[in-house]
TORKOL-4160 file (C-alpha; in steps of 0.2 Angstrom, whole numbers, padded with zeros to 4 digits, m for minus):
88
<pt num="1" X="0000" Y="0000" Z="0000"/>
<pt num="2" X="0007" Y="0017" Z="m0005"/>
<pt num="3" X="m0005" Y="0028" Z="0005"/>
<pt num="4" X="m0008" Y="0032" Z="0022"/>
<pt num="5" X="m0026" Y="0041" Z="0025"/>
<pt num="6" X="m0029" Y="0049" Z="0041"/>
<pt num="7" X="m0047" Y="0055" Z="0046"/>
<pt num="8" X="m0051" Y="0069" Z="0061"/>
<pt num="9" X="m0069" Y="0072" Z="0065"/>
<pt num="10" X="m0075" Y="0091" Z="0061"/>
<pt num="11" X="m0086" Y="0102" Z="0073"/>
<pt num="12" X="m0105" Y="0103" Z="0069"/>
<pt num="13" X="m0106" Y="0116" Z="0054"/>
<pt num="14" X="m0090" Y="0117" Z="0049"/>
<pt num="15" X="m0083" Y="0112" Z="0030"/>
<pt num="16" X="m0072" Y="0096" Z="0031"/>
<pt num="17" X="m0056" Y="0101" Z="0025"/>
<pt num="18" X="m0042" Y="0091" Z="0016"/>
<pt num="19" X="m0024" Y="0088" Z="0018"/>
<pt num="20" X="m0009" Y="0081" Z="0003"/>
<pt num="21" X="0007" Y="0077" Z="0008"/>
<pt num="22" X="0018" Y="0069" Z="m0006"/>
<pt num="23" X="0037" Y="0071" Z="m0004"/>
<pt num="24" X="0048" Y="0076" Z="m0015"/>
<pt num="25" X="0060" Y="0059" Z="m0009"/>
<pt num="26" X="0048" Y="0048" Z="m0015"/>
<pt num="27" X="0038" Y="0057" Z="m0032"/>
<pt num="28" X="0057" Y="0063" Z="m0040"/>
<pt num="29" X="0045" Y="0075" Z="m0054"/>
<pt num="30" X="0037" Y="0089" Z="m0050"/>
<pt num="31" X="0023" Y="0085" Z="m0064"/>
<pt num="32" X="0019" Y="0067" Z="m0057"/>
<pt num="33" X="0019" Y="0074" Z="m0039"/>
<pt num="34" X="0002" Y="0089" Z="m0045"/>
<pt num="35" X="m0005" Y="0075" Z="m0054"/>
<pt num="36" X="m0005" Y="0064" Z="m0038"/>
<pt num="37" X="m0010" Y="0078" Z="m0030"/>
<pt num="38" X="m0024" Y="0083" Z="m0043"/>
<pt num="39" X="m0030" Y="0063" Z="m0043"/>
<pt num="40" X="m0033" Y="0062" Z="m0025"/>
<pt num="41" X="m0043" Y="0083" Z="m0023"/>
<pt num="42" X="m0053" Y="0076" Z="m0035"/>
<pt num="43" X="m0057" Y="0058" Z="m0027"/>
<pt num="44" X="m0058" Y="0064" Z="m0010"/>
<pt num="45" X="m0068" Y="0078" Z="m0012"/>
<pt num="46" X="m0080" Y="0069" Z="m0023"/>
<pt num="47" X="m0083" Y="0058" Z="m0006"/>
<pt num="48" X="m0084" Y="0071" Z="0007"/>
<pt num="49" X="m0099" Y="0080" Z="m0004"/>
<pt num="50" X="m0108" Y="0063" Z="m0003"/>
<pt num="51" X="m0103" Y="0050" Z="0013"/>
<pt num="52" X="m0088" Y="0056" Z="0021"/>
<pt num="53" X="m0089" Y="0068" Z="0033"/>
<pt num="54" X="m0074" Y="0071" Z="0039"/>
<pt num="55" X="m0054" Y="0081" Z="0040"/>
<pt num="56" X="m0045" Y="0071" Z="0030"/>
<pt num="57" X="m0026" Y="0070" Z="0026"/>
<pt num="58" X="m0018" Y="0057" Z="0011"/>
<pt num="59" X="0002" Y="0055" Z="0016"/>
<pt num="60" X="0013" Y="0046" Z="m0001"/>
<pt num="61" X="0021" Y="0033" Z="0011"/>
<pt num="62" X="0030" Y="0021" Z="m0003"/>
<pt num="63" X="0042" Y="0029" Z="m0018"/>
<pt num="64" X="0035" Y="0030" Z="m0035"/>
<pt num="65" X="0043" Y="0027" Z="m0053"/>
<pt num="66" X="0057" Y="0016" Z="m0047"/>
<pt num="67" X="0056" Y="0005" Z="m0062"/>
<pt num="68" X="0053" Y="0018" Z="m0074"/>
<pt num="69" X="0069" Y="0030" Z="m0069"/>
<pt num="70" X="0055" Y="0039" Z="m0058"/>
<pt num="71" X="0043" Y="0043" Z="m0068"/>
<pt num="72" X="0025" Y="0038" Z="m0065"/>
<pt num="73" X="0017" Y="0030" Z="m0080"/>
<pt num="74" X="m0001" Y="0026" Z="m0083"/>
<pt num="75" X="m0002" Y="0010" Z="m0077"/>
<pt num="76" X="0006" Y="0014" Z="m0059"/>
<pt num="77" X="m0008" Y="0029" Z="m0059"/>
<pt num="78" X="m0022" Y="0019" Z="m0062"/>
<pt num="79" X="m0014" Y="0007" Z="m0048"/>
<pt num="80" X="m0010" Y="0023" Z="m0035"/>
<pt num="81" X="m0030" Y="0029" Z="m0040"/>
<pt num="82" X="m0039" Y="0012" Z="m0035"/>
<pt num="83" X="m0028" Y="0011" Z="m0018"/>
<pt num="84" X="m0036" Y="0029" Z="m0015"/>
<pt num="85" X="m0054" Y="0025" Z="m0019"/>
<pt num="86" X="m0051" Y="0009" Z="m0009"/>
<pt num="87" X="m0046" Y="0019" Z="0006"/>
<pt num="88" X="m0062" Y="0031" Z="0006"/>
């Protein structure tokens, strides 16, 4: 597993808020590191408008790319996007 997901409860009224944390040690490129990024605004956003009510932050725990000189290539993205939505 590659991601760590961390859930906080949020006072009554209050918008849940989000939190990205994917280092620059284990996603080498800047590009692969916003579209991580990008990926995981969109997935866990998308839940916290319809079941998850909660502060949530996603953590990169594992490097990326090694096999592919680090670059992320579409194969490991599609992998990285259903550990995400597995999580949520």
């Amino acid at each position: 597993m590659h991601w760590g997901l961390y859930l906080a409860c949020i006072n009554q009224g209050e918008k849940p808020d989000l939190g990205i944390a994917v280092a620059k040690k284990l996603a080498k490129r800047a590009v692969d590191r916003n579209q991580l990024k990008r990926m995981i605004r969109e997935l866990v956003r998308g839940a916290q408008t319809t079941s998850l009510n909660s502060d949530v932050v996603v953590k990169l725990k594992k490097p990326i790319g090694r096999e592919t000189r680090g670059r992320l290539r579409g194969k490991e993205k599609a992998a990285l996007r259903t550990q995400i939505a597995g999580l949520i």
